[in-house]
C-alpha beads as a LAMMPS data file, in Angstrom:
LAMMPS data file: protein, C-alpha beads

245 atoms
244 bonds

1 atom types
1 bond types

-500.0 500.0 xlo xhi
-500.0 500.0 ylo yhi
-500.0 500.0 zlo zhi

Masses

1 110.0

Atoms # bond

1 1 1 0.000 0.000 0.000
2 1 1 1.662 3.328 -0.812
3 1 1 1.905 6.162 2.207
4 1 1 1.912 9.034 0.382
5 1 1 2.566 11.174 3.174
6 1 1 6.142 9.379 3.373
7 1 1 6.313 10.180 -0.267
8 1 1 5.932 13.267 0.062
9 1 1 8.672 13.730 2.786
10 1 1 11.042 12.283 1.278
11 1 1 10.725 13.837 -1.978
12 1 1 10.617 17.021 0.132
13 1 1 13.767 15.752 1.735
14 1 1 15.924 15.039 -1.760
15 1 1 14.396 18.607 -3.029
16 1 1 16.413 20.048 -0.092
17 1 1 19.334 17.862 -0.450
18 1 1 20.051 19.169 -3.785
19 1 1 19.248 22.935 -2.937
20 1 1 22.015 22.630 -0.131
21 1 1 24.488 20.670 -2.872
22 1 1 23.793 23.581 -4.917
23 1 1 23.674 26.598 -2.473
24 1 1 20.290 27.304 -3.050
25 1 1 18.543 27.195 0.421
26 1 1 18.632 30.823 2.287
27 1 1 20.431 31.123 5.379
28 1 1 19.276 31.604 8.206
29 1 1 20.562 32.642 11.608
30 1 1 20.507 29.697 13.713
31 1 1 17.076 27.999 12.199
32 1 1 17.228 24.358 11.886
33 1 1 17.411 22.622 8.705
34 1 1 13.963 21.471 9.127
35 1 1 12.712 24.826 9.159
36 1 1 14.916 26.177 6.510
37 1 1 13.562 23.735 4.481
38 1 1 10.506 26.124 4.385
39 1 1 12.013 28.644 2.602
40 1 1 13.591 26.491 -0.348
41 1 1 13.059 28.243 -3.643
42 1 1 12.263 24.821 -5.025
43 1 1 8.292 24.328 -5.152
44 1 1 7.037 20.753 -5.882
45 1 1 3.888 20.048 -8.076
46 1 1 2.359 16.933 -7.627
47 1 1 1.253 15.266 -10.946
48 1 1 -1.662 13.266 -10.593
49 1 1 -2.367 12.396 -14.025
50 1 1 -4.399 8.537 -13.934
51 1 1 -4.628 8.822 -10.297
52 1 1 -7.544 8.777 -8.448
53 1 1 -9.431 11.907 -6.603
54 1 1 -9.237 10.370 -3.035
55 1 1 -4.923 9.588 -3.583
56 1 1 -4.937 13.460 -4.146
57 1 1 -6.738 14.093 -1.942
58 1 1 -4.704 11.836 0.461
59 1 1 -1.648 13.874 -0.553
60 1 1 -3.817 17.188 -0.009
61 1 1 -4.312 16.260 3.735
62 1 1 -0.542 15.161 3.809
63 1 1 0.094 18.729 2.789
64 1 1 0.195 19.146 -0.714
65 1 1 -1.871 21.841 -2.569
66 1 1 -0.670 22.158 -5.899
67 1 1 -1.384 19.404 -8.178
68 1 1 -0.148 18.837 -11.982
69 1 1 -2.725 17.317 -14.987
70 1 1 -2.418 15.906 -18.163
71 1 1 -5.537 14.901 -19.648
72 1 1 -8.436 17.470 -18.918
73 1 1 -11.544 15.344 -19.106
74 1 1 -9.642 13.292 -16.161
75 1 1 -8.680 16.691 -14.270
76 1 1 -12.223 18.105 -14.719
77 1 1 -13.906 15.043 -13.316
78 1 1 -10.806 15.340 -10.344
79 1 1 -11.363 19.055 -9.965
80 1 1 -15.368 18.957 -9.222
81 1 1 -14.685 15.911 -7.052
82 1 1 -12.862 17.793 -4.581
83 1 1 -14.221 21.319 -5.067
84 1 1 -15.011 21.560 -1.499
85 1 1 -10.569 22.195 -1.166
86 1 1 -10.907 25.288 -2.410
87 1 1 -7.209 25.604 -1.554
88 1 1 -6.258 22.932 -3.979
89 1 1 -4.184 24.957 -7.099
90 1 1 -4.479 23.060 -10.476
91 1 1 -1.959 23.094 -13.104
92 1 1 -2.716 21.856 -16.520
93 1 1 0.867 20.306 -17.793
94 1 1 -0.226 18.456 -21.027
95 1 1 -0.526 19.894 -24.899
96 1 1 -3.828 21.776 -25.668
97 1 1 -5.732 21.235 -28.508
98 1 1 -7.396 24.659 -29.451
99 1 1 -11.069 23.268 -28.655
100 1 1 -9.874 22.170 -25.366
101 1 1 -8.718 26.100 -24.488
102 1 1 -12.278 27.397 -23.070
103 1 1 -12.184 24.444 -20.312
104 1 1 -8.998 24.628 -19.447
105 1 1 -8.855 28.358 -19.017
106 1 1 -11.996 27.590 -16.387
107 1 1 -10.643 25.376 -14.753
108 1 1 -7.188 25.900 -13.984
109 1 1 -4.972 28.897 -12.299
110 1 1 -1.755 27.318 -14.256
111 1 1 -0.919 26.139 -17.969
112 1 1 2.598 25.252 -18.241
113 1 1 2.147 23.889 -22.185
114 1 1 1.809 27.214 -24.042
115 1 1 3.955 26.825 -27.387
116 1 1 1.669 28.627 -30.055
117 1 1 0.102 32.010 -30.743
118 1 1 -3.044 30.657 -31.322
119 1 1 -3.384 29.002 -27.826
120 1 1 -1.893 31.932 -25.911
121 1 1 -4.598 34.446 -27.754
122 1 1 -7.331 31.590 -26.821
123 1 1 -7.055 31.287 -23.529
124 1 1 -6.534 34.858 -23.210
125 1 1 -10.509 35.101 -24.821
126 1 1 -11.711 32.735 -22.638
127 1 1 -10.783 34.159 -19.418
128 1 1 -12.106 37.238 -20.769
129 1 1 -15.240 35.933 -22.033
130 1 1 -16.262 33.120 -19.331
131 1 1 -14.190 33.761 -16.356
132 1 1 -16.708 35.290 -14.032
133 1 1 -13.928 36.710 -11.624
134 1 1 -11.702 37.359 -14.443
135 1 1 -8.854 36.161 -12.461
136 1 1 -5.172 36.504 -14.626
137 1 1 -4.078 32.770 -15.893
138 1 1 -0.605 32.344 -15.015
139 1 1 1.280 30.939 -18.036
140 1 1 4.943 28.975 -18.678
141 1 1 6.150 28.575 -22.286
142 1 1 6.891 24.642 -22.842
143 1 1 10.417 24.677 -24.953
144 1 1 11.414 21.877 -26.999
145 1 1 14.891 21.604 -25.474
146 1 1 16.246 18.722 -26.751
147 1 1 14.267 18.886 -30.465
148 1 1 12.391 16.007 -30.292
149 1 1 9.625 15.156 -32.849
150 1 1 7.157 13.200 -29.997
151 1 1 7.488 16.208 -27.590
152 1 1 5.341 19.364 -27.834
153 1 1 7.049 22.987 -27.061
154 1 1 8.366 25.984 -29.023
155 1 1 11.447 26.239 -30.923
156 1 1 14.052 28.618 -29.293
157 1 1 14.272 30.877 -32.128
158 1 1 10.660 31.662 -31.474
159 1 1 10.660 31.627 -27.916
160 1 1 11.075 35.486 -27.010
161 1 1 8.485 36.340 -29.222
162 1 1 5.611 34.375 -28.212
163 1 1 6.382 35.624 -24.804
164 1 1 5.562 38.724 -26.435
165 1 1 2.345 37.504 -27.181
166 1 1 1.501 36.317 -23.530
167 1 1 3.144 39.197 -21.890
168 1 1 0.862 41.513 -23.835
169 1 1 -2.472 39.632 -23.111
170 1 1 -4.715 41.036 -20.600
171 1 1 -5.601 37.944 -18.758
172 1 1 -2.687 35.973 -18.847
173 1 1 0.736 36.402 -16.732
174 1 1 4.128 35.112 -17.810
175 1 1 5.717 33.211 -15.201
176 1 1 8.405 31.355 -16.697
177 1 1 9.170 28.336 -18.635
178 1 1 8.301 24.649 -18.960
179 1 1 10.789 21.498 -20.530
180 1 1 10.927 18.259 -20.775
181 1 1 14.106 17.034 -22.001
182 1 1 14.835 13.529 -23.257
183 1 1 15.807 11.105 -20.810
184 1 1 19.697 10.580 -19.542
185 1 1 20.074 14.180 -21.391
186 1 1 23.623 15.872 -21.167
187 1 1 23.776 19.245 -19.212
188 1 1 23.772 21.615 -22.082
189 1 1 19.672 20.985 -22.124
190 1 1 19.403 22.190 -18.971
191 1 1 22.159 25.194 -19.317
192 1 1 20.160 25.710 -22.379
193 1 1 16.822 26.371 -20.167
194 1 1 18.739 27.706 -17.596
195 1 1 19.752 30.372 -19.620
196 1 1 16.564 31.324 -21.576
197 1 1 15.026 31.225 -18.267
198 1 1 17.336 34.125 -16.938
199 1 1 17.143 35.704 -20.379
200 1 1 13.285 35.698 -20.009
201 1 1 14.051 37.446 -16.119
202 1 1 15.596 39.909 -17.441
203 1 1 12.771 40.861 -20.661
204 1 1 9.443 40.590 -17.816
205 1 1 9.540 41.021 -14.075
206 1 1 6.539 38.830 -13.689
207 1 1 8.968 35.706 -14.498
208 1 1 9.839 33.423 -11.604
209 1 1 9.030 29.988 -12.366
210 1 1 11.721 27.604 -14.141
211 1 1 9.502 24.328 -14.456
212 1 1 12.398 21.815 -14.919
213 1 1 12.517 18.204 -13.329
214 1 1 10.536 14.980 -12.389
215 1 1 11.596 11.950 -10.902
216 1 1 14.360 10.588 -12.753
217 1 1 16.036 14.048 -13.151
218 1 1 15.161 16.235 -9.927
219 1 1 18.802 16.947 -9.012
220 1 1 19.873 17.470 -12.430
221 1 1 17.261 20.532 -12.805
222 1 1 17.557 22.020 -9.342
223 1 1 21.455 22.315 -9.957
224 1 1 20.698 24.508 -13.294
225 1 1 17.925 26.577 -11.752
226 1 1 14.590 25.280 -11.418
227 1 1 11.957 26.416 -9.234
228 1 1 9.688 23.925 -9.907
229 1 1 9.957 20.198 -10.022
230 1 1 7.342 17.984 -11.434
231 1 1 7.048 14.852 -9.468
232 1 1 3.843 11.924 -10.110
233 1 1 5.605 8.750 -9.626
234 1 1 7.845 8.890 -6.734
235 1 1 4.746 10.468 -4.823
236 1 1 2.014 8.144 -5.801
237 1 1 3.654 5.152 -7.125
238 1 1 3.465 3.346 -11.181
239 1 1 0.969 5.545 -13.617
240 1 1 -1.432 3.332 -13.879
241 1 1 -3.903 2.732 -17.349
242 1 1 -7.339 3.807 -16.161
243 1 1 -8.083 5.499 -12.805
244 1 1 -11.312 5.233 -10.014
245 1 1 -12.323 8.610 -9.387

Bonds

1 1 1 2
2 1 2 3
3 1 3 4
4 1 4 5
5 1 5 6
6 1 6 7
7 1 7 8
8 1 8 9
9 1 9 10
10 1 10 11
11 1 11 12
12 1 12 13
13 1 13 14
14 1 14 15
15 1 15 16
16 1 16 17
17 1 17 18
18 1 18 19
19 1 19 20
20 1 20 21
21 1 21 22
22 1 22 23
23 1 23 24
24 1 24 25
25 1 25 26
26 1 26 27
27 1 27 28
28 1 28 29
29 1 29 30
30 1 30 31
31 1 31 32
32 1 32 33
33 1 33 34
34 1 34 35
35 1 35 36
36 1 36 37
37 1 37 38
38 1 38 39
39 1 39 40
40 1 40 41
41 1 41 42
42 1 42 43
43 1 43 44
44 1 44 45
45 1 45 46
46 1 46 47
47 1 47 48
48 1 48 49
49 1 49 50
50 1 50 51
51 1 51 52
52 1 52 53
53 1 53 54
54 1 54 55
55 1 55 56
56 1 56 57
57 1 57 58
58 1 58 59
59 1 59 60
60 1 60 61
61 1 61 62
62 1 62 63
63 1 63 64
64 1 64 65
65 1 65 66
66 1 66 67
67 1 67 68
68 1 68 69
69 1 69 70
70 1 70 71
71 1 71 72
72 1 72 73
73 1 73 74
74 1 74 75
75 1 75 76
76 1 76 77
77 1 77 78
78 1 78 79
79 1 79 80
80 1 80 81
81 1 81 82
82 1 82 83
83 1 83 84
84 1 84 85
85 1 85 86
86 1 86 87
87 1 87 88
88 1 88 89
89 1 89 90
90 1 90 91
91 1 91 92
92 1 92 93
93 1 93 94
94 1 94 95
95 1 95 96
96 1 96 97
97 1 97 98
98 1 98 99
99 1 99 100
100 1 100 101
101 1 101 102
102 1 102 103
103 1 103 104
104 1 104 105
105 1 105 106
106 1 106 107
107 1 107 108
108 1 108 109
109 1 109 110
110 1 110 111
111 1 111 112
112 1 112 113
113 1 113 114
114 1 114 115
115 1 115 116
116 1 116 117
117 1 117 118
118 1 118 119
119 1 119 120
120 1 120 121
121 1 121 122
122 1 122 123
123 1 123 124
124 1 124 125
125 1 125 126
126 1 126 127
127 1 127 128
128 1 128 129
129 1 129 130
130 1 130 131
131 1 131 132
132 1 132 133
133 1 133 134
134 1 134 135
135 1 135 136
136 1 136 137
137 1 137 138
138 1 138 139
139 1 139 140
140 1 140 141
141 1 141 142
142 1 142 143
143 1 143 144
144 1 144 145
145 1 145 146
146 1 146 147
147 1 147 148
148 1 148 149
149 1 149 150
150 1 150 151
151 1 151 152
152 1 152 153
153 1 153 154
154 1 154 155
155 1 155 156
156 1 156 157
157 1 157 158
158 1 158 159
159 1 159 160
160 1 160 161
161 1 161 162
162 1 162 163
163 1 163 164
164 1 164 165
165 1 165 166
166 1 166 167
167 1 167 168
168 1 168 169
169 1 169 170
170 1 170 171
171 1 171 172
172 1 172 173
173 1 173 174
174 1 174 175
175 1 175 176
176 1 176 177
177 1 177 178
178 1 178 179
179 1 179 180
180 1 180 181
181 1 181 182
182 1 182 183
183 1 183 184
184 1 184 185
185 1 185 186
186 1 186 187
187 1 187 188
188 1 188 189
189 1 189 190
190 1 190 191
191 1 191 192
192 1 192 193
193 1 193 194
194 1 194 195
195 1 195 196
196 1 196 197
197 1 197 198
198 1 198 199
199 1 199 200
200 1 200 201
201 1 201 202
202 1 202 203
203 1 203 204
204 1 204 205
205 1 205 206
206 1 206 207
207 1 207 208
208 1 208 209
209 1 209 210
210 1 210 211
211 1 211 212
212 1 212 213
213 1 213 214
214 1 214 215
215 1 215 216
216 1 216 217
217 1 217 218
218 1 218 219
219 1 219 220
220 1 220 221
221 1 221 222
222 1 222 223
223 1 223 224
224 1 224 225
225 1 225 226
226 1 226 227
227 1 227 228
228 1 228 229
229 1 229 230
230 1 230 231
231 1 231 232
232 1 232 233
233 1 233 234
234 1 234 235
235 1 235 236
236 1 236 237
237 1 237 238
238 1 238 239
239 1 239 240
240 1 240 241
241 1 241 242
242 1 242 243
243 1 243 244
244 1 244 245
C-alpha cells in the first residue's frame, strides 16, 4: 500500500538535499534545517495524471496543494470531485488542442504547455469571455529543449516572441518556462533552459518559475535553476492505465 505522506517527505527531503548541494537554500541565523527547508526556492507540483481523486486528496491532507494534470476530461472530473478544497491549485501540464482552451482556461490557475500564438490568444478570450472573476491565468512557455519530434514545445528561435504575445495579453501572466528534455540528457539541455530562463528574467519582471525536473532528473534541474519540479511517480507510485475517481 503506498503512504503518500512518506512520499511526500522524502521527496521534500531530496528537493532540499540538492538545494544545499547547490547553495540554493537561504540562510538563516541559527534555524534548523527542518525549518529552513521552508524557505527552499524549489516548489514541488504533484502530478496526478491517472490517479484517483481520493490519492490526491490523500496527498492534499498530507500537505500538498498544488497538483499537476495531463488529460483534462480526467482533471475536470478530479477538480469537481474535490471542489469543497478550495485551496487545492491546479496546473494543466499536457498539450492543448485549441477546442480544449475554453475548459482549461476555467478550470485551472496554471498552464505550463503554451507553445503557439493561437493558444496563448485563446485562452486569453476565454478568461475574458467566461471567467466570471476574471482572475489573470498564469502561463509557462513549454520549450522543446532537446528537439524532439514526440514532444510538444516551441522552438528557441521563437521563444522570445511568443512571450511577447503572452506578456501583452490582458488575462494571462508570464511566469516562466516549462521542458521536458529527453531522458539521460547531457547538461547543455538544462544550461540551455537555464539560460533562456534568466534571459526571459531579465525581458518581464513577472517571471519566476523555471519548471524543470521529475523523478528521474530532480537533481539534475535544481542544480541549473529550477523552481519547480514535477514529481507523479515517486509520490504516488506506477501511472497506472485507467483510474477510479
Amino acid at each position: 500500500m503506498i503512504n503518500i505522506k512518506d512520499n511526500l517527505d522524502k521527496i521534500k527531503a531530496q528537493i532540499q538535499h540538492a538545494c544545499q548541494q547547490n547553495g540554493r537554500l537561504i540562510a538563516l541565523n541559527e534555524l534548523t534545517e527542518q525549518i529552513s527547508a521552508q524557505f527552499s526556492p524549489v516548489s514541488l507540483l504533484a502530478v496526478s495524471k491517472t490517479k484517483s481523486a481520493s490519492l490526491v486528496e490523500q496527498a492534499h491532507l498530507a500537505g500538498q496543494n498544488d497538483f499537476g494534470e495531463n488529460y483534462l476530461q480526467e482533471a475536470l472530473e478530479k477538480i469537481a470531485l474535490l471542489s469543497h478544497f478550495p485551496e487545492l491549485t491546479w496546473h494543466f501540464i499536457g498539450p492543448i488542442q485549441s477546442n480544449k482552451t475554453k475548459l482549461i482556461a476555467s478550470n485551472f490557475s496554471w498552464v505550463h504547455s503554451v507553445d503557439r500564438e493561437k493558444i496563448a490568444l485563446r485562452l486569453n478570450q476565454h478568461i475574458q469571455n467566461d471567467n466570471g472573476h476574471n482572475t489573470p491565468l498564469n502561463i509557462c512557455l513549454q520549450v522543446n529543449i532537446s528537439n524532439e519530434e514526440s514532444k510538444s514545445g516551441i522552438d528557441i528561435d521563437e521563444l522570445f516572441s511568443l512571450a511577447e504575445v503572452v506578456n501583452n495579453c490582458d488575462n494571462l501572466i508570464l511566469r516562466g518556462l516549462m521542458a521536458v528534455p529527453e531522458k539521460n540528457a547531457h547538461n547543455r539541455c538544462y544550461e540551455k533552459m537555464q539560460h533562456l530562463f534568466e534571459q526571459l528574467q531579465k525581458r518581464y519582471p513577472s517571471v519566476d518559475t523555471l519548471s524543470l525536473g521529475m523523478s528521474n532528473d530532480l537533481e539534475q534541474a535544481v542544480a541549473h535553476g529550477s523552481t519547480m519540479v514535477r514529481i507523479g511517480t515517486a509520490i504516488f507510485g506506477e501511472r497506472t492505465k485507467k483510474i477510479n475517481l
